[in-house]
C-alpha positions as CSV (number, residue, x, y, z in Angstrom):
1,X,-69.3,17.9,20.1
2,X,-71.8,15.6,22.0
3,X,-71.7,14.7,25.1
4,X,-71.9,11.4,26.3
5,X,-73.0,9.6,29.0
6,X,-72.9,6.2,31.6
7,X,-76.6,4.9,32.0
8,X,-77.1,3.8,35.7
9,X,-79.6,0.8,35.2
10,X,-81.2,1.1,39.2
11,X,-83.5,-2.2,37.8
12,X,-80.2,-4.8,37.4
13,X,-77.6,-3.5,39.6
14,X,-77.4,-3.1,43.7
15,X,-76.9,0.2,44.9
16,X,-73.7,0.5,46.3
17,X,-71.9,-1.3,43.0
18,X,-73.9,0.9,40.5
19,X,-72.1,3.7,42.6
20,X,-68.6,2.0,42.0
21,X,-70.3,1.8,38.4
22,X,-70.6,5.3,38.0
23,X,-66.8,6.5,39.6
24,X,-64.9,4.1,36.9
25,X,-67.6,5.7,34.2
26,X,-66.1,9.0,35.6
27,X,-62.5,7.9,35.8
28,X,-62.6,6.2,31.8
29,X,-63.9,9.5,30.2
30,X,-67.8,9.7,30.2
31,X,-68.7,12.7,30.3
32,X,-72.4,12.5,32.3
33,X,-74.8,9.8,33.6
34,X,-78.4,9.5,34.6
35,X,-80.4,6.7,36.0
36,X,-83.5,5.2,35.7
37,X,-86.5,5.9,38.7
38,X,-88.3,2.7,39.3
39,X,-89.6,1.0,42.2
40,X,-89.6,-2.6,40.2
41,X,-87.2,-4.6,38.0
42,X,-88.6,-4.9,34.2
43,X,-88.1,-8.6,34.9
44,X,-87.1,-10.6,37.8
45,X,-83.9,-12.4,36.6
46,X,-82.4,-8.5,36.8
47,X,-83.8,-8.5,40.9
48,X,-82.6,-5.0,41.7
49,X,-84.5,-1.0,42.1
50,X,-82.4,1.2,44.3
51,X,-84.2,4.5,45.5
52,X,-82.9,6.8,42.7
53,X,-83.4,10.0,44.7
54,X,-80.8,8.6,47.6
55,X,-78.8,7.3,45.1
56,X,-78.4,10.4,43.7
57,X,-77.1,12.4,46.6
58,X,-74.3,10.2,47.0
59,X,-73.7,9.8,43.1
60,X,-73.4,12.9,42.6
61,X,-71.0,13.8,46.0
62,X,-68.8,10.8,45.2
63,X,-68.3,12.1,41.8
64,X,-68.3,15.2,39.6
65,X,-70.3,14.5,36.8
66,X,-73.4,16.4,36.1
67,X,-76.7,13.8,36.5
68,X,-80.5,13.0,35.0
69,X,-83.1,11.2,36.3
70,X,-86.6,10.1,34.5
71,X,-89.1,10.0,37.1
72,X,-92.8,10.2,36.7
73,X,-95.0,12.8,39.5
74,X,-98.2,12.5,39.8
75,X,-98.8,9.1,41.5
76,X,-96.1,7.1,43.5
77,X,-94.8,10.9,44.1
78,X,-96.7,14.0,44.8
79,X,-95.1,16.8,42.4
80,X,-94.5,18.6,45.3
81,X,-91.8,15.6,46.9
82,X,-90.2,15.7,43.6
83,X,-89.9,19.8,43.5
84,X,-88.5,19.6,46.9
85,X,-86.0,16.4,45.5
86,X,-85.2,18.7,42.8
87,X,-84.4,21.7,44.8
88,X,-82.0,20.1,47.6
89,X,-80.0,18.3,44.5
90,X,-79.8,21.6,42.3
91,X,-79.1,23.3,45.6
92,X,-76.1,21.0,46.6
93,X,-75.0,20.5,42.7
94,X,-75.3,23.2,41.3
95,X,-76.0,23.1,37.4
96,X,-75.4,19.6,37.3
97,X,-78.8,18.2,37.9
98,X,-81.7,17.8,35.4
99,X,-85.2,15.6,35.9
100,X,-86.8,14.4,33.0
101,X,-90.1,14.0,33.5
102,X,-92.7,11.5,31.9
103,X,-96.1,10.4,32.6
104,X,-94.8,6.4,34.4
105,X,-95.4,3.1,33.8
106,X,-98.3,0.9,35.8
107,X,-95.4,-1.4,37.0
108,X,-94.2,1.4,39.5
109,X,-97.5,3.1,40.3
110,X,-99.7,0.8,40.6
111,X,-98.2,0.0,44.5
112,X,-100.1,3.4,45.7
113,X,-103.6,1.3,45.5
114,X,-105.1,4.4,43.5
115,X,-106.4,3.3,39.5
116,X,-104.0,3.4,36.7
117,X,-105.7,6.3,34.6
118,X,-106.2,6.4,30.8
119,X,-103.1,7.5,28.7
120,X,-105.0,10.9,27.9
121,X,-105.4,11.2,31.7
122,X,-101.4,10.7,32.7
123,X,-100.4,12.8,30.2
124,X,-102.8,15.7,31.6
125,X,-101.8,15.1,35.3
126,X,-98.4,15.2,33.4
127,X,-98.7,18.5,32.4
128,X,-101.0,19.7,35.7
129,X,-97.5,18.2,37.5
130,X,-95.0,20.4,35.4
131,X,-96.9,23.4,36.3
132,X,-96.7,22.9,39.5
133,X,-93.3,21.8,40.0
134,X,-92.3,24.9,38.0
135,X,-94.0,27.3,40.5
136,X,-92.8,25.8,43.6
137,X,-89.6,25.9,41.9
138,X,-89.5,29.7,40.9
139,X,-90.3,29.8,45.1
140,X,-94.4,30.5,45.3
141,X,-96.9,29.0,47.3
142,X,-98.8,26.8,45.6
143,X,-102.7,25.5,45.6
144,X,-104.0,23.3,43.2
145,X,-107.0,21.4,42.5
146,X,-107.1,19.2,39.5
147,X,-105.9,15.7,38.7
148,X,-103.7,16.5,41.1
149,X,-104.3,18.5,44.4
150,X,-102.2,20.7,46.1
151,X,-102.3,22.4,49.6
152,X,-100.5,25.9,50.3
153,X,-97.2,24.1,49.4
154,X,-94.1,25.7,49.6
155,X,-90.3,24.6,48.7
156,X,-87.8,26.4,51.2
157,X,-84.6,25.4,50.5
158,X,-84.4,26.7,46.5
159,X,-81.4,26.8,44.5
160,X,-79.7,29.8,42.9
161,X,-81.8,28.6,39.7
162,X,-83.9,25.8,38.9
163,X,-82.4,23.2,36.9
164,X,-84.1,22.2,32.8
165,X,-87.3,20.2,33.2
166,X,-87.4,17.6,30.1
167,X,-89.4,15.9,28.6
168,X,-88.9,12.1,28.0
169,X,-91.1,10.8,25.2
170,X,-90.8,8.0,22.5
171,X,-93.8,9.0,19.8
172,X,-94.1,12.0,18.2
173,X,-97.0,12.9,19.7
174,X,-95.8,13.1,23.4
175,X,-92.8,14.9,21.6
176,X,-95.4,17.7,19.9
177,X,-97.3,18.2,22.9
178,X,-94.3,18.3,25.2
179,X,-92.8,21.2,23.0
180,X,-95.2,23.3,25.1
181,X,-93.6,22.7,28.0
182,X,-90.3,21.0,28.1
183,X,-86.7,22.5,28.5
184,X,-85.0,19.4,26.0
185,X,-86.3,16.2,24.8
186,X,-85.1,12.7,25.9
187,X,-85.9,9.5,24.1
188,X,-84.6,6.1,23.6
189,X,-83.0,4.0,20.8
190,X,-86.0,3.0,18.3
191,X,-85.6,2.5,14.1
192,X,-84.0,5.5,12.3
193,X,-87.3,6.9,11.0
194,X,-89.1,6.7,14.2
195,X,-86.2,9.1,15.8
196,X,-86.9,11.5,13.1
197,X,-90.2,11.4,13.9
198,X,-90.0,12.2,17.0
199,X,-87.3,14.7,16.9
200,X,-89.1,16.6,13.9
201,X,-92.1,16.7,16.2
202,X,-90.6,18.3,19.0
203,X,-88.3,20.7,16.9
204,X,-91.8,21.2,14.6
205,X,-93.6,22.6,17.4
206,X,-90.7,24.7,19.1
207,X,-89.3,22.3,21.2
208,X,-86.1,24.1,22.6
209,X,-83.3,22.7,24.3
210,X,-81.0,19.4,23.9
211,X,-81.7,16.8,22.6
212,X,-80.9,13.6,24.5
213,X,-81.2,9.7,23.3
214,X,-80.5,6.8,25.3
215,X,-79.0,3.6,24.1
216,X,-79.5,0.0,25.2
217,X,-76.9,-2.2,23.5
218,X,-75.3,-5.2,24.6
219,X,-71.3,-6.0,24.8
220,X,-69.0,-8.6,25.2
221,X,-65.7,-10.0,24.0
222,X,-67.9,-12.6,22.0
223,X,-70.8,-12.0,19.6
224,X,-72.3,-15.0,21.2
225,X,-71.8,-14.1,25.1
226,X,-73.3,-10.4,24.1
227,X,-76.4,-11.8,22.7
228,X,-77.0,-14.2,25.4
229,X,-76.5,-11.2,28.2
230,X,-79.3,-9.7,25.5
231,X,-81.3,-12.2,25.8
232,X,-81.3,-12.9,29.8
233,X,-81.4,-9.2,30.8
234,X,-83.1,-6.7,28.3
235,X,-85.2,-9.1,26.2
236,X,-88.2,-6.8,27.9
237,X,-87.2,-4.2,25.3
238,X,-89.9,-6.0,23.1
239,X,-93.0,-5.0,25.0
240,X,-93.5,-2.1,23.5
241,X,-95.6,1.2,23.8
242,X,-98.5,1.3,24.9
243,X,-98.3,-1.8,26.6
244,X,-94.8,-1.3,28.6
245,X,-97.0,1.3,30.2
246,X,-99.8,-0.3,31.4
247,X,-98.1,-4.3,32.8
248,X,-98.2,-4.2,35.9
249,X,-95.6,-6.3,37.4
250,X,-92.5,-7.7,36.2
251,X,-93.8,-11.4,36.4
252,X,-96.0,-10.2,33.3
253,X,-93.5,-8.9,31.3
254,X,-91.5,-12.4,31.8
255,X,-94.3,-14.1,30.7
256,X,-95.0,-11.8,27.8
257,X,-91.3,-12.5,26.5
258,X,-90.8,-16.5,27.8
259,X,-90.3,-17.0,24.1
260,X,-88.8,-14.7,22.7
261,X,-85.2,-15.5,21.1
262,X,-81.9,-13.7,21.6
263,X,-82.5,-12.7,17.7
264,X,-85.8,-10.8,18.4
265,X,-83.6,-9.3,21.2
266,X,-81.5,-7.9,19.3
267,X,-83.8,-5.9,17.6
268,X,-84.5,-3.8,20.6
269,X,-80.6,-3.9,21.4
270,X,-77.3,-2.9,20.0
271,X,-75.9,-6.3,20.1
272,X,-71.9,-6.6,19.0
273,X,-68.3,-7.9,20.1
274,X,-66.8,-5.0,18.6
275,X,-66.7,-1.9,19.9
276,X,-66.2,-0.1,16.7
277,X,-69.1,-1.4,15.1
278,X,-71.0,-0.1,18.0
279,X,-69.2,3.3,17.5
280,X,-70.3,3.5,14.0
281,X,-73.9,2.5,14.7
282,X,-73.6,5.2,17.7
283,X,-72.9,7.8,14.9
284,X,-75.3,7.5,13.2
285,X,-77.7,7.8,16.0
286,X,-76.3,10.7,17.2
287,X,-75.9,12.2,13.1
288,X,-79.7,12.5,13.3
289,X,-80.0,15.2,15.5
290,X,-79.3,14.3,19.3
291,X,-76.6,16.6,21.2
292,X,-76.2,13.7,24.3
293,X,-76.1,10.1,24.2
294,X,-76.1,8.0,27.4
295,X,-75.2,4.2,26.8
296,X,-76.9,1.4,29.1
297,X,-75.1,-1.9,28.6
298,X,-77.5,-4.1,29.2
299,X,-75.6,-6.8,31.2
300,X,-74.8,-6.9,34.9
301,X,-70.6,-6.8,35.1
302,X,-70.7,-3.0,34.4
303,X,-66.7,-2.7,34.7
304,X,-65.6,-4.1,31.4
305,X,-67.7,-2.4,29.7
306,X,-66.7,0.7,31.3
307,X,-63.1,0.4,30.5
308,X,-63.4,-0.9,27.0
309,X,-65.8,2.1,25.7
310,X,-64.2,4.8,28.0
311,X,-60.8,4.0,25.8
312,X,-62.3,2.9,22.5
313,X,-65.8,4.4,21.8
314,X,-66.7,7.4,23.7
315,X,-63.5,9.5,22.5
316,X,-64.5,9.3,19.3
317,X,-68.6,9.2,19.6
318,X,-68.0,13.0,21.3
319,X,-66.4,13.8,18.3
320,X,-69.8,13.3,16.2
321,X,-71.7,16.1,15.5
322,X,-76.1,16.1,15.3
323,X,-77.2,17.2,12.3
């Protein structure tokens, strides 16, 4: 069975409706959710980025449903703030919480003042990060002096366990090197072959754990309306890797995409009127080896699609089995 999940988009969605947001996901049948961790929009016509950590608390009080973030430690947060973050959540939720961590995105970082380091670099402090979060988490006092320093720091309030630390990555390299580390692997939607890629990567180098993907598609009771929501909202989606990471505001990533067409769109993005051809393009996603699936619909009005997926597409997407 897979599991699958609401996506909580923080970047198009004010805080207190992306709550609503996530009860009716709850009340319709998904079976998780998780949210994104940024401090800026991808583009300023979606105008929203709610503090995920605060978010979270209530989230996850107001409803039952077991909850993932992707956050980034090492710049805009110290790894110790996010081992603490981790802690009171697992602590209060028990076994329903899980981080995944990633090395960030210039857009959100760049606000501390400090330099945006080198791919090679984030991905180190990355790493340097995991380590520590890890031994704060298993209840030491920690001091570190690396990319990252730490200063006889201690977490207090420590849950029965520690939740899974995963790793979110979207090449296979990030995927084989985070096989070292990670407790389960979270990517997004990219062309069948890529997906194998990574996930033969990660498994190739004895990547344990689940296997997560998350989808961006686009829905609406016309072909039409569902590509233009595509097109205003998520038409980001083609700034790819490496250079999602290293824009610095959103203005740029408008710019970058001021002509782009709701066909190129919709070559980043699920884009369909009907929800089964959306639960047959699911399957096949999840047929290549991924144990959850979180769906993001891309548009702002959450609550249709809420209701039309809960009944028609994620009863039988659980029923789909990785490979």
């Amino acid at each position: 069975m897979t599991l699958v999940g609401f996506h909580a988009s923080h970047e198009q969605i004010p805080p207190a409706a992306l709550l609503r947001a996530v009860q009716r996901a709850e009340k319709s049948g998904f079976q998780a959710a998780m949210c994104s961790d940024h401090l800026a929009p991808w583009g300023l016509r979606q105008g929203e980025s709610g503090h995920a950590w605060a978010w979270l608390g209530a989230a996850m009080q107001a409803t039952g449903l077991p909850f993932g973030v992707v956050t980034a430690p090492g710049q805009r947060y110290h790894p110790v703030v996010v081992a603490q973050a981790i802690a009171t959540l697992e602590s209060m939720f028990p076994d329903r919480f899980w981080p995944a961590i990633g090395s960030g995105e210039a857009m959100n970082e760049h606000v501390t003042g400090e330099p945006w380091p080198a791919k090679e670099t984030r991905d180190a402090r990355l790493v340097e990060c995991v380590d520590v979060m890890r031994r704060l988490l298993a209840g030491e006092e920690v001091t570190h002096d690396g990319l990252v320093s730490v200063d006889r720091a201690r977490v207090w309030s420590l849950p029965a366990s520690p939740p899974p630390l995963i790793a979110a990555a979207v090449s296979p390299e990030k995927a084989r090197s985070a096989a070292a580390w990670a407790d389960g692997l979270i990517t997004v939607k990219q062309d069948t072959e890529a997906l194998r890629r990574v996930i033969d990567a990660y498994r190739d180098a004895g990547g344990r754990g689940p296997l997560t993907l998350q989808v961006h598609l686009s829905w609406a009771p016309t072909t039409d309306e569902a590509l233009a929501i595509a097109h205003d909202q998520w038409r980001n989606g083609l700034v790819g890797p490496p250079d999602c990471w290293d824009i610095p505001t959103p203005q740029e990533f408008d710019a970058r995409t001021a002509d782009a067409s709701p066909e190129q769109v919709a070559e980043t993005v699920l884009v369909a009127h009907d929800p089964a051809e959306h639960l047959d393009r699911l399957v096949e996603l999840v047929e290549l080896g991924f144990d959850r699936v979180f769906l993001h619909h891309v548009g702002r009005d959450q609550d249709a699609f809420i209701d039309v997926f809960g009944e028609r597409v994620v009863p039988e997407l659980s029923k789909a089995r990785p490979s």
